[in-house]
TORLOPA-882251 format. One line per field, with one value per residue (C-alpha): residue number from 1; residue in one letter; chain; x, z, y. Coordinates in Angstrom, 2 decimals, padded with zeros to 5 digits. Layout:
BEGIN
n [NUM / ...]
res [A / ...]
chain [A / ...]
u [X / ...]
w [Z / ...]
v [Y / ...]
! end
This chain:
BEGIN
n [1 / 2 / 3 / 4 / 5 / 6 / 7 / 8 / 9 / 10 / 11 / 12 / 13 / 14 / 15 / 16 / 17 / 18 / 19 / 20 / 21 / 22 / 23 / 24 / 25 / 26 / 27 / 28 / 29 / 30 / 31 / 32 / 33 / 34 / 35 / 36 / 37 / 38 / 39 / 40 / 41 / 42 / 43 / 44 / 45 / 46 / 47 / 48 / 49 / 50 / 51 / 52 / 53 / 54 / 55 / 56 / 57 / 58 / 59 / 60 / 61 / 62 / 63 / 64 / 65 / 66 / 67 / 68 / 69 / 70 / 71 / 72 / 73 / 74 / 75 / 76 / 77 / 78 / 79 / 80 / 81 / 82 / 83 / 84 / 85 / 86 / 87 / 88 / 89 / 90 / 91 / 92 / 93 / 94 / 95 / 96 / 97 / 98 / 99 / 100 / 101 / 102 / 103 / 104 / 105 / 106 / 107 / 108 / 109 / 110 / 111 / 112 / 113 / 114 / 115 / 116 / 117 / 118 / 119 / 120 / 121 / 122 / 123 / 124 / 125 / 126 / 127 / 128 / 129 / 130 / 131 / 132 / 133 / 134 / 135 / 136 / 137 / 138 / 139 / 140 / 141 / 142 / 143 / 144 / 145 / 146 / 147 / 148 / 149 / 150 / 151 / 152 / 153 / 154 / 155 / 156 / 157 / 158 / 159 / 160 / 161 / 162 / 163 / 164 / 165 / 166 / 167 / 168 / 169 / 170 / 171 / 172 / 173 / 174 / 175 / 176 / 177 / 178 / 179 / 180 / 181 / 182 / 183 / 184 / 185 / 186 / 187 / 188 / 189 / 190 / 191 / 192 / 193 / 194 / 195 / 196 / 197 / 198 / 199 / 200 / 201 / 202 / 203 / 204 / 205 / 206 / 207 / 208 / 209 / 210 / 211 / 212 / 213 / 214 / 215 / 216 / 217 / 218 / 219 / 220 / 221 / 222 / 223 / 224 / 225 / 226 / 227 / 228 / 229 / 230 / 231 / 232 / 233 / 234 / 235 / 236 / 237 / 238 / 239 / 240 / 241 / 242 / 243 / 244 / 245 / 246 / 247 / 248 / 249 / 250 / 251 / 252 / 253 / 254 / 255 / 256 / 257 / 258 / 259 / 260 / 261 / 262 / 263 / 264 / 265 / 266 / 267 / 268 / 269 / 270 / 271 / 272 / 273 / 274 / 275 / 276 / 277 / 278 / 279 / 280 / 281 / 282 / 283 / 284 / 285 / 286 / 287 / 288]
res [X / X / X / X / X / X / X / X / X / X / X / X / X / X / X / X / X / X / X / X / X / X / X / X / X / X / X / X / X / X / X / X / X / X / X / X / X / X / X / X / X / X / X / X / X / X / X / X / X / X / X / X / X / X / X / X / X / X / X / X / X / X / X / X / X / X / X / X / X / X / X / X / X / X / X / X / X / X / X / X / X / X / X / X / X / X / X / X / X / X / X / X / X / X / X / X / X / X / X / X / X / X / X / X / X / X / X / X / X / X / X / X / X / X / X / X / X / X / X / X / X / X / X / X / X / X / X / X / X / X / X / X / X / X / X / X / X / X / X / X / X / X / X / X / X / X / X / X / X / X / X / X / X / X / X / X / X / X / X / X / X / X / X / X / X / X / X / X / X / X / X / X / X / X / X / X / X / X / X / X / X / X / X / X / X / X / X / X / X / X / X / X / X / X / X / X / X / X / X / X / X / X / X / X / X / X / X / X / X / X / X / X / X / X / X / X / X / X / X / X / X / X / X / X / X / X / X / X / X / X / X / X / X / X / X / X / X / X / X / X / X / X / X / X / X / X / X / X / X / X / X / X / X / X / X / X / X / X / X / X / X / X / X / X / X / X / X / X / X / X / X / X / X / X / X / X / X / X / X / X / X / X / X / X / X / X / X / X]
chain [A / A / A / A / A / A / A / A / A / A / A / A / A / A / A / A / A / A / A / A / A / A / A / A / A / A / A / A / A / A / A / A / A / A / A / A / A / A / A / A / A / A / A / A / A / A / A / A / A / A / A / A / A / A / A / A / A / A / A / A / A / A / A / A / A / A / A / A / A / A / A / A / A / A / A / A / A / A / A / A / A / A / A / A / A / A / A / A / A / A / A / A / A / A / A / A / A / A / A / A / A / A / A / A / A / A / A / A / A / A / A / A / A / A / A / A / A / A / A / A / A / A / A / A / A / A / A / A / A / A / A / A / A / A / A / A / A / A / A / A / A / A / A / A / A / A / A / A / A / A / A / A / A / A / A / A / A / A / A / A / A / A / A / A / A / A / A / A / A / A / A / A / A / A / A / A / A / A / A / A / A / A / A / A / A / A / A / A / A / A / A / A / A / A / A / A / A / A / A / A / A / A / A / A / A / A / A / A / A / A / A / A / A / A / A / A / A / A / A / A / A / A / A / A / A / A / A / A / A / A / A / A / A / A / A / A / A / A / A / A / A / A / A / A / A / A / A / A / A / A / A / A / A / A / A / A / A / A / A / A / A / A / A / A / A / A / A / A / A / A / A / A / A / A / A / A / A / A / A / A / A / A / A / A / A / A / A / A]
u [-123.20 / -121.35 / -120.38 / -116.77 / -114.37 / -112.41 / -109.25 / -111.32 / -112.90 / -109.72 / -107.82 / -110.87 / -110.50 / -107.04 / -106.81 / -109.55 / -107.44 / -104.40 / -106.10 / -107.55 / -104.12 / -105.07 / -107.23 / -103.90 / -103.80 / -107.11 / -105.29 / -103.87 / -107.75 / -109.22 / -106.61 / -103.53 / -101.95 / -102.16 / -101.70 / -097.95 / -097.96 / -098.78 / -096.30 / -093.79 / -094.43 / -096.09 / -093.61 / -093.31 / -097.19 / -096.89 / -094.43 / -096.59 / -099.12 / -097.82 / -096.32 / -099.33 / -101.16 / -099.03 / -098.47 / -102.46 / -102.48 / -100.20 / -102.29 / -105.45 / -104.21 / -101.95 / -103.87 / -103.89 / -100.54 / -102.85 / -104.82 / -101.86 / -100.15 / -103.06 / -103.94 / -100.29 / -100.11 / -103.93 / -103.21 / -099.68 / -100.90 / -103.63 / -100.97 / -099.41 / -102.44 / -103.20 / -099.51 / -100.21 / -103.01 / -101.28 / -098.62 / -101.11 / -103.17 / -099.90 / -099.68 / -095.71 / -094.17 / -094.15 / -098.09 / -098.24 / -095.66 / -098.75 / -101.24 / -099.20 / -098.52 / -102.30 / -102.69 / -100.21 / -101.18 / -105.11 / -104.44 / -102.68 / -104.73 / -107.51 / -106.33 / -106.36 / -109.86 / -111.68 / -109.85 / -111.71 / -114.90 / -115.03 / -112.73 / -112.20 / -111.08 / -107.94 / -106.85 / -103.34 / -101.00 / -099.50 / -103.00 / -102.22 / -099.15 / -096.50 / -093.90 / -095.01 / -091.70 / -088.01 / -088.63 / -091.72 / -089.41 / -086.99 / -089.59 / -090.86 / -087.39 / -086.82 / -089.33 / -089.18 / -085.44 / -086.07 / -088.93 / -086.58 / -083.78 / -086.25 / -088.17 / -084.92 / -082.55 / -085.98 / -088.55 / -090.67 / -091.18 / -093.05 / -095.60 / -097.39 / -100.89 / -102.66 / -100.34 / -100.69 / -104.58 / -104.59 / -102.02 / -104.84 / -107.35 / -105.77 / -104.47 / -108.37 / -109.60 / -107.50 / -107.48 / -111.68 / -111.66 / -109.27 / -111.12 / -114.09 / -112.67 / -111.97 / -115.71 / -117.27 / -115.11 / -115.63 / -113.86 / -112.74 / -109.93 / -107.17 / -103.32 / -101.70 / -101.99 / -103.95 / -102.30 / -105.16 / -109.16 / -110.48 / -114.24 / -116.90 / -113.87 / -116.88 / -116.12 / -116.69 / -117.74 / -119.62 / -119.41 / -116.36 / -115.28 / -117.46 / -115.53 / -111.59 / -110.81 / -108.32 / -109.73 / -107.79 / -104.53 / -105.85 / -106.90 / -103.26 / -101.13 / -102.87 / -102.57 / -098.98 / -098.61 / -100.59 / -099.13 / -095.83 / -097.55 / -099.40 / -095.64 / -094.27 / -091.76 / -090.86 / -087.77 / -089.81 / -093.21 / -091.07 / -089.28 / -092.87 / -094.73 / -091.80 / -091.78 / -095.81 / -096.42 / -094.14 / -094.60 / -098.49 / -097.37 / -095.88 / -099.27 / -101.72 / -099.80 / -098.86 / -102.64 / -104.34 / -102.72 / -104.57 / -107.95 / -108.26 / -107.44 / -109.90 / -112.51 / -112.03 / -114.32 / -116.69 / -113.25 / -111.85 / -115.56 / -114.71 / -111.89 / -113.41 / -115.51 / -113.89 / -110.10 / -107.57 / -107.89 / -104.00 / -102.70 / -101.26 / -101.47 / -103.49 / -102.78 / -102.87 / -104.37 / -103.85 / -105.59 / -108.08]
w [221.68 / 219.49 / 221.61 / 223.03 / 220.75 / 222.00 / 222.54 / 225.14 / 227.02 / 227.22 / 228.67 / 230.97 / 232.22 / 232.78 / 234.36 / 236.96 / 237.23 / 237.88 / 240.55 / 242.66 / 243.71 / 246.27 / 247.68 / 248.64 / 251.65 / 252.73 / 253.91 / 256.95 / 258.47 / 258.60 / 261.60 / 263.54 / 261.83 / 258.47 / 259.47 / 260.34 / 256.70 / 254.77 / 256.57 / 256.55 / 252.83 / 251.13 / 248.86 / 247.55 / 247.75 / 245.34 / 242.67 / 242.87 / 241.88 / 239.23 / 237.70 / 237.80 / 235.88 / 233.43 / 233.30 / 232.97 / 230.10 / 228.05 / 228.15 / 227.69 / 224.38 / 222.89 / 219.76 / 219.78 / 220.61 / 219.60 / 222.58 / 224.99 / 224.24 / 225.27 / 228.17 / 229.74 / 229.62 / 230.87 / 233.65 / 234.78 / 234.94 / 237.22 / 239.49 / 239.89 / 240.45 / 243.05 / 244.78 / 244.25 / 247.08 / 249.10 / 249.57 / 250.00 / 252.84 / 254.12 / 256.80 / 255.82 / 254.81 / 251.18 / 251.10 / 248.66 / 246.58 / 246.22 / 245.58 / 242.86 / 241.84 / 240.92 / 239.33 / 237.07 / 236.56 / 235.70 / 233.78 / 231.20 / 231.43 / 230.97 / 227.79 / 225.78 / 227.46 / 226.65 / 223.19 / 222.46 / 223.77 / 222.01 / 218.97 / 218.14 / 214.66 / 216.06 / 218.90 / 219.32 / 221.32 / 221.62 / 222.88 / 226.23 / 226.17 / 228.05 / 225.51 / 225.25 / 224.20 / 225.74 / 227.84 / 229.14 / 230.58 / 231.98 / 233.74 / 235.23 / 236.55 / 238.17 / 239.98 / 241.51 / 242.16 / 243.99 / 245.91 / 247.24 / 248.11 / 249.56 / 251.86 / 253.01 / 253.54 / 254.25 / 255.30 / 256.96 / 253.49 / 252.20 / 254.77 / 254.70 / 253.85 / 253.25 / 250.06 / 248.56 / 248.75 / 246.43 / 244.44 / 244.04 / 243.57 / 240.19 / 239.29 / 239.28 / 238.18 / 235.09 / 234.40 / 234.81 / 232.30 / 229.91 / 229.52 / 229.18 / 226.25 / 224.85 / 225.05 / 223.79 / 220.96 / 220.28 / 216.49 / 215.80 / 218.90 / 218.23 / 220.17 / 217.45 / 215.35 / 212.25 / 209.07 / 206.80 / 207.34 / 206.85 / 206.43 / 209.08 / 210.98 / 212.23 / 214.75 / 218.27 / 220.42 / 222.89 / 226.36 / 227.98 / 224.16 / 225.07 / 228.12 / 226.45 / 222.90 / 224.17 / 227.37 / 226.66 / 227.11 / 229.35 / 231.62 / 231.04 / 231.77 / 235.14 / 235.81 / 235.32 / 237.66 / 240.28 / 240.16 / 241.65 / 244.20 / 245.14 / 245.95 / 247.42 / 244.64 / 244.56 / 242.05 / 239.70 / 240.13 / 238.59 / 235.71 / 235.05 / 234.67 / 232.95 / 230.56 / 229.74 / 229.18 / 226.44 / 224.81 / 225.38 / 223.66 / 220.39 / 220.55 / 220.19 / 217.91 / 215.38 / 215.69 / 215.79 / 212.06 / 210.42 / 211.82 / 210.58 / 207.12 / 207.92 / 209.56 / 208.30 / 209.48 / 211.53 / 214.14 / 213.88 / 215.61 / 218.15 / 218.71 / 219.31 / 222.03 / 223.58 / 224.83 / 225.27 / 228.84 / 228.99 / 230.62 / 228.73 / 225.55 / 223.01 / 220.24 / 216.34 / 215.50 / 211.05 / 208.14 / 206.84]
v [062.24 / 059.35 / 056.42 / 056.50 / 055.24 / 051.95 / 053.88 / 056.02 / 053.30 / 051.25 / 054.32 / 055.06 / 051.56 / 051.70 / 054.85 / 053.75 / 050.65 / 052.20 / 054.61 / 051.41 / 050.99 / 053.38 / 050.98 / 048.93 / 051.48 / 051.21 / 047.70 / 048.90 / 049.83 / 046.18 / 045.55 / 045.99 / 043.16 / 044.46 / 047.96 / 047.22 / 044.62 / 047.83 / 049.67 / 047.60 / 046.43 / 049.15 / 049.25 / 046.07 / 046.14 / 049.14 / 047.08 / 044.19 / 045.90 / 047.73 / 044.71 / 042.60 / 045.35 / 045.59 / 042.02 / 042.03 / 043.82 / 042.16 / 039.52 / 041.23 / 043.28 / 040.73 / 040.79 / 044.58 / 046.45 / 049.93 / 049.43 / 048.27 / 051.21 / 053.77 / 051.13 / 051.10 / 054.70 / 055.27 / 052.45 / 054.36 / 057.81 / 055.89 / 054.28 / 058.19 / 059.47 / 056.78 / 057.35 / 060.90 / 060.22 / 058.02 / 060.87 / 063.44 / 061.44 / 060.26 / 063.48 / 063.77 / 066.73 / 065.74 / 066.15 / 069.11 / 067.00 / 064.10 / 066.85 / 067.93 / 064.34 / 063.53 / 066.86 / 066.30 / 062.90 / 063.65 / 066.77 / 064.24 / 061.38 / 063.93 / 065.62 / 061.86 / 061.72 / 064.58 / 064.34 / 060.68 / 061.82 / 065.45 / 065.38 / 061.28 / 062.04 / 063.50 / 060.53 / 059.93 / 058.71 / 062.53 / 063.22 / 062.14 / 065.31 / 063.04 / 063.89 / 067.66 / 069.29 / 068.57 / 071.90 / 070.91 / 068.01 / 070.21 / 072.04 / 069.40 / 068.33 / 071.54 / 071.95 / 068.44 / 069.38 / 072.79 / 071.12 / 068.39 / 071.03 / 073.28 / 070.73 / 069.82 / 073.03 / 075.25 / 072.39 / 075.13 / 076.83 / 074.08 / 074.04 / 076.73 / 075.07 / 078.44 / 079.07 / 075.49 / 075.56 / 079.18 / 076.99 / 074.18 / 076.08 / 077.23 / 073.70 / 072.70 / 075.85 / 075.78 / 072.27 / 072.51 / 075.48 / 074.03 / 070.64 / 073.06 / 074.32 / 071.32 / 069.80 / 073.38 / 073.37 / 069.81 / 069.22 / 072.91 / 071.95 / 070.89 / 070.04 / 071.72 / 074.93 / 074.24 / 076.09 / 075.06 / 075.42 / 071.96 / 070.76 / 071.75 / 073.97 / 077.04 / 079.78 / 078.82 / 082.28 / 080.44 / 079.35 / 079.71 / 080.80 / 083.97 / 084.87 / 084.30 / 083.95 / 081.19 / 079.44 / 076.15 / 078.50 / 080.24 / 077.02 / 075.71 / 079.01 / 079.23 / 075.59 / 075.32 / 078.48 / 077.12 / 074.00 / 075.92 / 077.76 / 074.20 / 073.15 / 076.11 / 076.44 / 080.22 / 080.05 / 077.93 / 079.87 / 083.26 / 080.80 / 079.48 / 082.27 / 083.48 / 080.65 / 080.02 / 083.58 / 084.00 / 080.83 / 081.48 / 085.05 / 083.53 / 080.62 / 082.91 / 085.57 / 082.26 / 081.28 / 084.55 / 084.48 / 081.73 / 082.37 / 085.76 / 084.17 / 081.49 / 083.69 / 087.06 / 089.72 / 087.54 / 086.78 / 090.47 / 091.21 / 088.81 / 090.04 / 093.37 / 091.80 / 089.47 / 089.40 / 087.04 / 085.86 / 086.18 / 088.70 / 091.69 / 089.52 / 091.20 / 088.45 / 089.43 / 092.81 / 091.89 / 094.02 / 092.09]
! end
């Protein structure tokens, strides 16, 4: 394997950076003294932090904006992953909200990640998925909004453990299988649909490829699911399913498209053996 590119090791660094923030409280078990500091601070501890990082590096990339921009953006999905464990070891009701906080937080630091270490050529700033689509954003802000509402007008909803572990279970199953994806296909993957076959673009039918034709949507639809079940959300769980099936739907039908013109034959046999992974998607059944 090539060595990682510099984008990948300075988002690697940051992110690792951002996520010893959690170590800030670890504080409060060297004593009673700084036990009630960290409790009575923790948020200013928190900013301080955050701002001294930053601060940090600005000074490290001043000669490189490039690198400042993936390291700021590796180094705050860090910090939300860190507070994302803070919450979730915090034993307050809001501990399914700071499981779901790191999820979200690693499943985006993660696609930039795997991107610089499997597909370089392809690195971006988009790679990291934080500005996804304007409805991806409005997703996201419902379902913090019902969660709020919820733990507050039905707290006892949102603690019903047993439910929140399935919905973990597919956060990491999906995010695991997606980044999967990613690696196996290596350069043939790509964030966006390709319309045009470029250089060295081959067939991938093998591992996880040989269990779905689409694991990387298949990884993502049952993330975003579980990611509602993980927070007790049952409005947003229906609207999300709702929503990532048919956009999935219209994904693999647009795709589907151009790699039987690419492939031909050789994917019409694959897609003979091998479905979807989606459920009751089919994708593109074309005359070749």
């Amino acid at each position: 394997m090539a060595a990682l590119c510099s984008e990948g090791r300075t988002s690697l660094i940051c992110f690792l950076a951002g996520v010893s923030l959690f170590l800030t409280s670890l504080i409060g078990l060297l004593g009673q003294t700084l036990e009630y500091i960290w409790e009575d601070f923790k948020l200013y501890i928190i900013f301080i932090y955050i701002v001294t990082f930053n601060v940090t590096l600005l000074l490290v990339y001043k000669d490189c904006h490039s690198l400042y921009k993936v390291g700021v953006r590796g180094g705050f999905l860090g910090c939300a992953f860190a507070i994302g464990l803070m919450i979730a070891f915090s034993g307050s009701s809001w501990i399914h909200f700071g499981c779901y906080l790191a999820a979200i937080s690693f499943f985006h630091w993660s696609e930039y990640f795997v991107t610089a270490v499997s597909n370089p050529n392809t690195l971006t700033l988009d790679s990291y998925l934080l500005d996804h689509s304007r409805e991806y954003k409005l997703a996201a802000l419902c379902s913090l909004i019902e969660f709020v509402l919820e733990i507050y007008i039905f707290p006892g909803l949102k603690q019903l453990s047993y439910i929140s572990i399935i919905g973990l279970c597919l956060v990491v199953g999906g995010d695991t299988l997606r980044k999967a994806s990613m690696y196996t296909a290596s350069t043939n993957f790509n964030h966006y649909v390709q319309y045009e076959k470029h250089e060295g673009h081959i067939l991938v039918t093998w591992g996880v490829y040989s269990l779905f034709r689409h694991p990387a949507y298949v990884g993502w639809f049952y993330w975003s699911i579980g990611t509602q079940i993980l927070l007790c959300n049952p409005i947003c769980l229906v609207g999300y399913t709702m929503a990532s099936w048919r956009f999935f739907k219209e994904r693999v039908q647009e795709e589907e498209i151009y790699l039987l013109n690419f492939f031909g034959e050789d994917y019409v046999d694959y897609q003979r053996r091998v479905g979807t992974g989606l459920p009751f998607i089919n994708g593109y059944r074309g005359q070749v």
